[in-house]
C-alpha positions as CSV (number, residue, x, y, z in Angstrom):
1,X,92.4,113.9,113.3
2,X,93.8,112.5,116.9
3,X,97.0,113.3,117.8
4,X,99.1,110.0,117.2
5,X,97.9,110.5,113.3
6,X,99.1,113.6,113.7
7,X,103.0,112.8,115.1
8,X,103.0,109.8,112.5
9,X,102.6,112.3,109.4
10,X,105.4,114.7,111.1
11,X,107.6,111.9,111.3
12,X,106.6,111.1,107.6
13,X,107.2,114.3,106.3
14,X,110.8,113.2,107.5
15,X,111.0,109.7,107.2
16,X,108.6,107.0,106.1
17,X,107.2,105.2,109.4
18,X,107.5,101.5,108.3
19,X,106.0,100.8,111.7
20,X,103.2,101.6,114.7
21,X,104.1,99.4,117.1
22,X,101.8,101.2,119.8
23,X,100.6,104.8,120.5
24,X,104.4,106.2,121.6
25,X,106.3,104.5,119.6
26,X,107.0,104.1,115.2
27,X,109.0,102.4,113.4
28,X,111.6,103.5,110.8
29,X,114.0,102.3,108.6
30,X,117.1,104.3,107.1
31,X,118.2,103.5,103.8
32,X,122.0,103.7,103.3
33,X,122.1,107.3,103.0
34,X,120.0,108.4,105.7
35,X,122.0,105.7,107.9
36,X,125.3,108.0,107.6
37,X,123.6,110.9,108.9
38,X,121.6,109.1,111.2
39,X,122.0,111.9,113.9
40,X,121.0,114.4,111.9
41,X,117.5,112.7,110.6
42,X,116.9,112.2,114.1
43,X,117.1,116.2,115.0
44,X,114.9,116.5,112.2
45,X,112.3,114.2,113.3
46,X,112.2,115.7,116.7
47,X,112.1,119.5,115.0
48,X,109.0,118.2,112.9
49,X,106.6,116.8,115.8
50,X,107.4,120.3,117.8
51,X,106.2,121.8,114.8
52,X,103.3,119.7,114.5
53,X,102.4,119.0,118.6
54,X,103.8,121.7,120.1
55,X,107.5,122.0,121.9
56,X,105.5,120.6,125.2
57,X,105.8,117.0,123.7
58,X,108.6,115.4,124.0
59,X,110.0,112.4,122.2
60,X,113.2,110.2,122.3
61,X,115.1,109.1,119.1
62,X,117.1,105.6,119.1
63,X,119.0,104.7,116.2
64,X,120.4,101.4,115.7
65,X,121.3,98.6,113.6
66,X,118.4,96.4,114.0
67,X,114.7,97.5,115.4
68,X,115.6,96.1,119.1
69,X,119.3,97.9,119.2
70,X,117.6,101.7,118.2
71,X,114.6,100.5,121.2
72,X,117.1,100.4,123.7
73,X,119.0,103.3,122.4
74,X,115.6,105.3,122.6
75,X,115.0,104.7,126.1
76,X,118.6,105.5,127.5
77,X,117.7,108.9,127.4
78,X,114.1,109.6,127.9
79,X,112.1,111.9,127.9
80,X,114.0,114.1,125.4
81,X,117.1,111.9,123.9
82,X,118.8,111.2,120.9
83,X,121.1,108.1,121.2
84,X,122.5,106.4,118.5
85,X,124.4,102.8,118.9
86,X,126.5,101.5,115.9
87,X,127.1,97.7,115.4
88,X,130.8,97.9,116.0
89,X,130.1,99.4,119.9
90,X,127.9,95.9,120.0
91,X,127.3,93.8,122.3
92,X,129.8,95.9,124.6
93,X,127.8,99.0,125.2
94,X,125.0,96.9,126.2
95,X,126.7,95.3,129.3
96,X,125.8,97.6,131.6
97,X,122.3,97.3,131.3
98,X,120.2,95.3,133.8
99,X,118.9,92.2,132.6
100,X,115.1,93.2,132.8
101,X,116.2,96.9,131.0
102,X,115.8,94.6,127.4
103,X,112.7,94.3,125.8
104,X,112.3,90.5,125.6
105,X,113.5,90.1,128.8
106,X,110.4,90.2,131.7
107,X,111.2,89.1,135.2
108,X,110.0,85.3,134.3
109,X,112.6,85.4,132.1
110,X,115.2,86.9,134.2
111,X,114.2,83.7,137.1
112,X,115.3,81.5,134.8
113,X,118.7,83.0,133.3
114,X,119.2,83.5,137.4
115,X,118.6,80.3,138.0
116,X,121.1,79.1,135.5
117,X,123.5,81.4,137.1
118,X,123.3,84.4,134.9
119,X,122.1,87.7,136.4
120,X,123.5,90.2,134.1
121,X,123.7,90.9,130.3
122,X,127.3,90.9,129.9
123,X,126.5,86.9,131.1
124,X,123.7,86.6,129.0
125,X,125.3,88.4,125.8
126,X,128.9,85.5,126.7
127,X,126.9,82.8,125.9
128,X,126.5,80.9,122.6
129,X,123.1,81.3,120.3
130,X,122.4,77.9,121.0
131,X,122.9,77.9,124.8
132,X,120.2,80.8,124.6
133,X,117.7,78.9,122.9
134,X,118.3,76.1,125.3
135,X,117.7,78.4,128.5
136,X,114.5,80.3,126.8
137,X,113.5,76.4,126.0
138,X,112.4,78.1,122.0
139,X,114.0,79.8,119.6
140,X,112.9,83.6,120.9
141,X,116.0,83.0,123.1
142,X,118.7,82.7,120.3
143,X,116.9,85.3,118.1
144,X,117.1,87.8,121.1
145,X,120.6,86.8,121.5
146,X,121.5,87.5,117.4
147,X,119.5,90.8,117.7
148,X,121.7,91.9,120.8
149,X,124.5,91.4,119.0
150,X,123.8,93.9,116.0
151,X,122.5,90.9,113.2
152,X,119.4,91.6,111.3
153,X,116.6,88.7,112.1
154,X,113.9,88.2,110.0
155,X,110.7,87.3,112.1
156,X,107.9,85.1,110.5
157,X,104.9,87.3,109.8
158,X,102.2,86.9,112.3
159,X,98.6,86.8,111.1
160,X,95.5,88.6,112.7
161,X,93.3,86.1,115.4
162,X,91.0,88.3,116.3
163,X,88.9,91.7,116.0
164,X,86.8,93.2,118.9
165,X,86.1,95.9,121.0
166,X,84.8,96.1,124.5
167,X,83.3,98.5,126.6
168,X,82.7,99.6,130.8
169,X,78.7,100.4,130.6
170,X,77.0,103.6,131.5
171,X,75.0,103.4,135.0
172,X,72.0,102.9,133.2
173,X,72.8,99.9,131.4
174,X,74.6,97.6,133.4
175,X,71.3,95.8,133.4
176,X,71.5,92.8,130.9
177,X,68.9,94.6,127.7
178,X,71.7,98.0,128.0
179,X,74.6,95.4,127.6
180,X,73.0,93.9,124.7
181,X,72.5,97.2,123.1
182,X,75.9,98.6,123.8
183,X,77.4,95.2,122.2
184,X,75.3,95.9,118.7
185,X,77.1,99.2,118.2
186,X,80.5,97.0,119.3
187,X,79.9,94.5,117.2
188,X,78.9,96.7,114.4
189,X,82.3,98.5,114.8
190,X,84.3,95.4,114.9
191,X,82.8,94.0,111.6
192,X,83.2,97.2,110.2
193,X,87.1,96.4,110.5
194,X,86.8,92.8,109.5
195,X,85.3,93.8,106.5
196,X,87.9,96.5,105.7
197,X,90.9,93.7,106.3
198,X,89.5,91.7,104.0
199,X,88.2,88.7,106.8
200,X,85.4,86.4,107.7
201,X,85.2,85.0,110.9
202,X,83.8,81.6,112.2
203,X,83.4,82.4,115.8
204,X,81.7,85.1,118.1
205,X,82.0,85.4,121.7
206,X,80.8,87.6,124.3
207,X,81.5,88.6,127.6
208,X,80.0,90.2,130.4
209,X,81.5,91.1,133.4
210,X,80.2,92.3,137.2
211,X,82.4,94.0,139.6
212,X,84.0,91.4,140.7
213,X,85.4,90.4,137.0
214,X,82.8,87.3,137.2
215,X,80.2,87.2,134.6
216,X,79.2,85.5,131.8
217,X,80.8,83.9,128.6
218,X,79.0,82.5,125.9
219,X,80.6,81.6,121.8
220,X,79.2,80.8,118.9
221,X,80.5,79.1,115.8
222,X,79.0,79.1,112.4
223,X,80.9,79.2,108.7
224,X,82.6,82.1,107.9
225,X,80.6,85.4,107.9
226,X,81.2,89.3,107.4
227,X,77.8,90.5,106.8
228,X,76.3,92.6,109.8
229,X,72.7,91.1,109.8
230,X,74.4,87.2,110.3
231,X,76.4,88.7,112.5
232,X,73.6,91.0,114.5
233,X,71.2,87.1,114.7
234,X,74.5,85.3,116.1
235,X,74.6,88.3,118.9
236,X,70.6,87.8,119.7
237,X,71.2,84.2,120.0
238,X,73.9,84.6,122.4
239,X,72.2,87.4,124.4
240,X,69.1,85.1,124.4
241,X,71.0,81.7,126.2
242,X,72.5,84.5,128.7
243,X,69.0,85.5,130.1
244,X,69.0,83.6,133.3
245,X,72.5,82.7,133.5
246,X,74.2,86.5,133.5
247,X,74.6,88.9,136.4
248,X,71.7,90.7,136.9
249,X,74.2,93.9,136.9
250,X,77.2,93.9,134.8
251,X,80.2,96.1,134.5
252,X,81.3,95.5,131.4
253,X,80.7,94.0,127.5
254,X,83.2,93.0,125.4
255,X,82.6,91.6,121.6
256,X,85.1,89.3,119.4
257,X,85.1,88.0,115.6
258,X,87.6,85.3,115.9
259,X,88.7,82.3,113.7
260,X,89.4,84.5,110.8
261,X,89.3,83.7,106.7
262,X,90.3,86.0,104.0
263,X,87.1,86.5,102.4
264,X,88.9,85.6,98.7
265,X,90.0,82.2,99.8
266,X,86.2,81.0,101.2
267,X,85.2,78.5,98.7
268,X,81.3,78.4,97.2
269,X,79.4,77.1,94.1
270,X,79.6,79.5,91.4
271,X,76.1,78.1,90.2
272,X,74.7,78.3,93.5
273,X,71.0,79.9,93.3
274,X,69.2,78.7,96.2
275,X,66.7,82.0,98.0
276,X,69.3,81.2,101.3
277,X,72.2,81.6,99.1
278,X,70.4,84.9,97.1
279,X,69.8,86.6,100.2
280,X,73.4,86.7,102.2
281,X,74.6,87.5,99.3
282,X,72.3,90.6,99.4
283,X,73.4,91.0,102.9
284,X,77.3,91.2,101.9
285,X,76.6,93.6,99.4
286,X,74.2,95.8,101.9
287,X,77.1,96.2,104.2
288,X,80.0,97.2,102.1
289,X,77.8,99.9,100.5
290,X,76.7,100.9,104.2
291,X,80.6,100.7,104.9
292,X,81.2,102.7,101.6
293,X,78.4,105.6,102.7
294,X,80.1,105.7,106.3
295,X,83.0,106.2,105.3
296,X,82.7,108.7,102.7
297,X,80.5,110.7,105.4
298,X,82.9,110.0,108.3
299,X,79.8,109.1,110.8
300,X,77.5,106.1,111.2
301,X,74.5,106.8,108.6
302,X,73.5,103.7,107.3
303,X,73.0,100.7,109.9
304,X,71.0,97.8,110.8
305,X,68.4,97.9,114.0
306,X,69.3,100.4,117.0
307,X,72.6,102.5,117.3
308,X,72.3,104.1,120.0
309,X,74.9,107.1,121.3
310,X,76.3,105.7,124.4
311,X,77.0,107.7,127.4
312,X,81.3,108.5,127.4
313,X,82.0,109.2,123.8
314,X,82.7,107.0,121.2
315,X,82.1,103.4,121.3
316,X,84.6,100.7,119.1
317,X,87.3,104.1,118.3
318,X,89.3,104.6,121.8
319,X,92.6,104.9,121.3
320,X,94.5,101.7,122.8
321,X,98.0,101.1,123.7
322,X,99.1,99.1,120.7
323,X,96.2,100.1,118.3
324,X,95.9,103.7,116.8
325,X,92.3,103.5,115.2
326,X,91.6,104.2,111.5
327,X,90.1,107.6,110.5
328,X,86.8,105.0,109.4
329,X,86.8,103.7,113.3
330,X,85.7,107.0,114.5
């Protein structure tokens, strides 16, 4: 189990986590009587990953009324702090705060309020919703604006674009046949998560890098698929049109299933029986029981063509900023 599983269930055996937004930092939300003692659940939390981690990791608690408010409230006393920031001290305990000190707010942001003569929060926070939204040009501005101010905004719910991994090659295989092998395990691993979502996807790409970050691109679009021997031909096609137009050495390979479907809403003939039609759906079937049989013995046991080990540990299963892989990654 890696460690970020490991804080999530301490903060769980406190408070559900409602949200990961990245590797440091979870999302909770109070219910009324949790919100009254907010302090209090907040000691707890920070007792229950010591218990868990180790008192040599250190974590800071923000309470607030809506996710951004208990963000900021987190960081105003990092490493170790415990801040809490109630709506009726809003928007006047945020005034001090430089501009680019709000999540929301990068310096391209900041230009432009500066531009329109506002360089500080307290100017940003006088304004009206609407002149926010003007001055952001969408409607991120007058939603950061209600947010500052303590309200509660609903965000519309985004929906997943994409799944791939990528990869710096060993020594030994920056050589175009090593990057072609390393992107069958990647791919492998990103389907493996397609599947698991529920998605078909109706694009791959590829790219290959050299050390200067040049390379080679290629895509491929087809209707939607999830199986791993459509999606293993698509990767030989695209490896085959890169042979004389790739770097002889490259760096780095990176693999992405884009253009997703939910698998229940692709449409098909009930009474279809054609051998084509037979087969993939043979193929589906082959890789959820694969999935099934990796899963249950928590390694890759059951795959199709070469799976190498590559050089460096795991391939598809590092831990990235904003993702925390699955157990079934690994």
């Amino acid at each position: 189990m890696c460690a970020c599983t490991t804080i999530i269930q301490a903060i769980g055996a406190v408070v559900p986590v409602s949200q990961v937004r990245s590797i440091d930092e979870m999302v909770c939300e109070l219910t009324t009587t949790e919100q009254a003692e907010g302090l209090a659940v907040g000691r707890r939390v920070k007792a229950s990953i010591a218990r868990s981690i180790g008192s040599t990791l250190s974590c800071s608690v923000g309470l607030g009324p809506n996710e951004l408010i208990a963000k900021i409230a987190a960081e105003m006393e990092k490493p170790d702090g415990l801040v809490a920031i109630a709506p009726e001290e809003l928007p006047d305990r945020l005034c001090s705060l430089p501009l680019t000190d709000v999540p929301g707010i990068a310096k391209g942001n900041a230009a432009r309020l500066s531009r329109a003569g506002i360089t500080s929060l307290a100017g940003f926070l006088s304004l009206q919703p609407k002149e926010a939204r003007a001055l952001w040009g969408n409607v991120e501005g007058e939603r950061l604006w209600m947010l500052l101010h303590g309200y509660a905004v609903e965000r519309p719910e985004t929906q997943r674009r994409m799944f791939g991994h990528g990869r710096v090659l060993p020594s030994e295989w920056r050589n175009l046949a090593g990057a072609e092998t390393c992107a069958r395990v990647l791919l492998m691993k990103a389907a493996r998560r397609l599947r698991r979502a529920g998605y078909a996807a109706c694009t791959l790409s590829v790219w290959l890098t050299d050390r200067t970050s040049a390379g080679w691109y290629g895509e491929d679009r087809f209707a939607p698929l999830w199986d791993d021997p459509s999606l293993l031909s698509r990767l030989a096609g695209l490896f085959g049109a890169a042979r004389g137009q790739a770097p002889s050495r490259n760096r780095s390979v990176h693999v992405t299933l884009g253009h997703l479907v939910p698998v229940l809403e692709i449409g098909g003939d009930l009474f279809a029986r054609s051998e084509a039609a037979l087969v993939q759906g043979r193929r589906e079937q082959l890789s959820l029981l694969a999935d099934r049989i990796n899963t249950h013995h928590r390694r890759t046991l059951v795959h199709w063509g070469p799976y190498p080990h590559i050089p460096g540990g795991y391939a598809g299963a590092k831990i990235a900023f904003n993702r925390i892989p699955d157990a079934e990654d690994f």
